[in-house]
C-alpha positions as CSV (number, residue, x, y, z in Angstrom):
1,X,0.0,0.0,0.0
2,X,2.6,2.9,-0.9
3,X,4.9,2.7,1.6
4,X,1.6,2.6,4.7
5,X,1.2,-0.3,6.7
6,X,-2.7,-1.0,7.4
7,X,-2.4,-0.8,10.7
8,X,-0.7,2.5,10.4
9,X,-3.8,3.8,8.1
10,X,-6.0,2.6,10.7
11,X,-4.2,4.8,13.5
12,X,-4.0,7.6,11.3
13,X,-8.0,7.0,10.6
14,X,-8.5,7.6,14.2
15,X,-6.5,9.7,15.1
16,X,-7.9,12.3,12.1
17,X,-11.5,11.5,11.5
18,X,-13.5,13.9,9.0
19,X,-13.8,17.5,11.1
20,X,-10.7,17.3,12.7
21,X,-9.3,20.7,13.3
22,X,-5.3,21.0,12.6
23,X,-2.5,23.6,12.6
24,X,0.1,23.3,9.9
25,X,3.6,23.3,11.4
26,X,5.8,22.8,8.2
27,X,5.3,21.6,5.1
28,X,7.8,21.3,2.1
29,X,6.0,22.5,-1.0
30,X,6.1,25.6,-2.8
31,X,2.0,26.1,-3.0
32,X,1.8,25.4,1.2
33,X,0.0,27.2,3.4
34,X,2.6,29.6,5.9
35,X,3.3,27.8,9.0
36,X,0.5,28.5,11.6
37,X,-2.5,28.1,9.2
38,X,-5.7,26.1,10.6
39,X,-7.8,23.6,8.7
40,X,-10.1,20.9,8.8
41,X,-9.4,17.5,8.2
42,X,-11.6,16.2,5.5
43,X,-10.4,12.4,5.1
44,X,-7.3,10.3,5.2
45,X,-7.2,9.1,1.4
46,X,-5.4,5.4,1.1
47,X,-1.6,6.4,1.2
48,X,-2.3,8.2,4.5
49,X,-2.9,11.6,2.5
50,X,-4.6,14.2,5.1
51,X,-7.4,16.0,2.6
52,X,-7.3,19.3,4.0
53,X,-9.8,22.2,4.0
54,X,-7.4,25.3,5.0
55,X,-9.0,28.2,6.5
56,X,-6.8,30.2,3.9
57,X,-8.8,28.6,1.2
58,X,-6.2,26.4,-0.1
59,X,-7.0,22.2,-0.3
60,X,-3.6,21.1,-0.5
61,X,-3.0,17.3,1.3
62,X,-0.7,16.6,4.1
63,X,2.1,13.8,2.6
64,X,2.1,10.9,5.1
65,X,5.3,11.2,6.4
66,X,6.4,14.4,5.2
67,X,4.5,17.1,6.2
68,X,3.2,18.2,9.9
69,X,0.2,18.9,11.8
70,X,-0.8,19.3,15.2
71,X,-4.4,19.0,16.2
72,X,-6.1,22.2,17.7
73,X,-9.3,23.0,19.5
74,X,-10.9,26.3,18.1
């Protein structure tokens, strides 16, 4: 499964269900959202992809394993 264990996708499932509200700590692509920006967890997509709806407007993922998140309450 693209480098994801199941039981990995499984955490991840729980640990971000749909509605989960996230800061973005750092991310490594040109298009990202500045550091600090807060979104909503949409899904977590088969590779572990977070499908993000940033309060900033943008709808770019969080890479399994790459990027970084921390949950909020707001």
């Amino acid at each position: 499964m693209f480098g994801i264990s199941k039981e990995a996708l499984e955490m991840l499932r729980k640990e971000y269900p749909p509605g989960t509200r996230v800061e973005l700590v750092t991310m490594d692509d040109i298009s990202a959202p500045p550091a600090g920006t807060k979104g909503t967890v949409l899904a977590v997509d088969d590779i572990g992809s977070l499908i993000m709806r940033w309060d900033s407007g943008s709808s770019l993922n969080m890479c399994y394993g790459e990027d970084v998140v921390r949950k909020v309450n707001d």
